[in-house]
MARPA-311607 format. One line per field, with one value per residue (C-alpha): residue number from 1; residue in three letters; x, y, z. Coordinates in Angstrom, 3 decimals. Layout:
nuvex = (NUM,...)
loza = (ALA,...)
xx = (X,...)
yy = (Y,...)
zz = (Z,...)
END
This chain:
nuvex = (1,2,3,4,5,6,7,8,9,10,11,12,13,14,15,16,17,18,19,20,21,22,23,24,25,26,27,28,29,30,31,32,33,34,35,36,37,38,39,40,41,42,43,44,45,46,47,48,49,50,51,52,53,54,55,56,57,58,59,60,61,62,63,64,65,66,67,68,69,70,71,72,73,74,75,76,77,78,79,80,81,82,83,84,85,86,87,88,89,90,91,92,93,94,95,96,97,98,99,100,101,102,103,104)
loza = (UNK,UNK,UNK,UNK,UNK,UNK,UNK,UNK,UNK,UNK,UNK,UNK,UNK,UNK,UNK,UNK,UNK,UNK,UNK,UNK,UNK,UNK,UNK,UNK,UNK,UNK,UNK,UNK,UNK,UNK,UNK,UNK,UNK,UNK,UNK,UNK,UNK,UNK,UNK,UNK,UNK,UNK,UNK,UNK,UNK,UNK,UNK,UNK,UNK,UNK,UNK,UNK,UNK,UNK,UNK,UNK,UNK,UNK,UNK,UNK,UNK,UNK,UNK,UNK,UNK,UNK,UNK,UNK,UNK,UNK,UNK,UNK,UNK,UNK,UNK,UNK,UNK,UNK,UNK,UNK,UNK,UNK,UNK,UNK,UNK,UNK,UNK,UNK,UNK,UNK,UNK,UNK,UNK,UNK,UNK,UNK,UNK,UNK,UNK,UNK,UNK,UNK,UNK,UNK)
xx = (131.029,133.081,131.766,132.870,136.134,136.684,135.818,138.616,140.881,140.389,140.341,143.852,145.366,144.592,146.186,148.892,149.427,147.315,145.036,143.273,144.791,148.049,150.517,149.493,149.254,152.076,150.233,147.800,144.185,141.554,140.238,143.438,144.686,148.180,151.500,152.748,154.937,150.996,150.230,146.987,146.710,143.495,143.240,140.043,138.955,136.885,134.589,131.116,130.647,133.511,134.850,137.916,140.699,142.974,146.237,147.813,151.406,153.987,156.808,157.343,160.144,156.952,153.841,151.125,147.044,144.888,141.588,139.859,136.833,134.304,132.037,128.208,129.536,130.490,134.327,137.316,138.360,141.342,144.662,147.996,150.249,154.349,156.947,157.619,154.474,151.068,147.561,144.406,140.765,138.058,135.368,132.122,130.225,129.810,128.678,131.216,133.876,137.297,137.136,139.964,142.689,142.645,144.508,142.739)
yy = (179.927,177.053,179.035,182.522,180.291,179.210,182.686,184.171,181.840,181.968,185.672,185.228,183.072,185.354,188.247,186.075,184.690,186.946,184.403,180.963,179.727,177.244,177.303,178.256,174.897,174.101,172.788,175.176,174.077,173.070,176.250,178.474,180.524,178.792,180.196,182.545,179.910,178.585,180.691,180.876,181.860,182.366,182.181,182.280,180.093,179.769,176.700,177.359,175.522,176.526,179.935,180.014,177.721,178.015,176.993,176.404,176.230,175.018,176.356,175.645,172.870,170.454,169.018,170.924,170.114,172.830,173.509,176.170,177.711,178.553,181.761,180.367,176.651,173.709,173.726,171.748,168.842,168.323,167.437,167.291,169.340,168.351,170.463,172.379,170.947,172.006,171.388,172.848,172.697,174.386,175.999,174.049,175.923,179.067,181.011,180.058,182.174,181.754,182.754,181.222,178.875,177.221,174.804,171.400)
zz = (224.118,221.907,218.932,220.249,220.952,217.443,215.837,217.930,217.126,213.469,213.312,215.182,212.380,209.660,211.522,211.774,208.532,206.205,205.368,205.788,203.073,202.403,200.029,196.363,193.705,191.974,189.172,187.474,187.486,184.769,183.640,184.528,181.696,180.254,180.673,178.471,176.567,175.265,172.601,170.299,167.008,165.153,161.452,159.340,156.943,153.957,155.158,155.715,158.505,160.716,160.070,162.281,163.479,166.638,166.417,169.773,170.222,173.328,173.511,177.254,177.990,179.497,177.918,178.496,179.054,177.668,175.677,173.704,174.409,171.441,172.163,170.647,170.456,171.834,173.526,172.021,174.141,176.704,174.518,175.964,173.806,173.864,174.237,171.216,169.090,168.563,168.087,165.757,166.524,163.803,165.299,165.669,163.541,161.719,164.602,166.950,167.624,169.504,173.195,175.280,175.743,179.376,180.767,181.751)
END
């Protein structure tokens, strides 16, 4: 009966309110995709070992956390980029090949 209880209940509140959940973040998450002020530019590159190189760039008004994502190799790491600057990472290797920028 409690159960039947609960189930009615919670089937009430999402009537209500459309869902079970609360407000959204403020803050994105790790692994969100970056705002539109992060921008990534690939450029290739003559090195044998690492074929490509992603330039990110913030151009928001706030530092921002992010990361790229190699296809076929190992990810970049977590940097926190300042307003208005940017950072570089080479791919790991020669098969590696750009596949996101995500916030972290």
């Amino acid at each position: 009966m409690l159960r039947s209880n609960v189930c009615k209940t919670l089937f009430a509140a999402v009537v209500v309110t459309g869902s079970l959940t609360a407000m959204p973040a403020a803050h994105a998450a790790a692994g969100d995709k970056p705002p539109t002020c992060v921008k990534t530019k690939i450029s290739e590159n003559d090195d044998i070992i690492s074929k490509e190189i992603a330039k990110v760039t913030n151009s928001c008004s706030t530092s921002k956390r992010v990361r790229v994502i190699w296809a076929a190799g190992n990810d970049g790491g977590c940097v926190t980029i300042a307003a208005g600057k940017s950072n570089s990472w080479r791919a790991p290797s020669a098969f590696a090949s750009y596949d996101k920028t995500v916030m972290c």
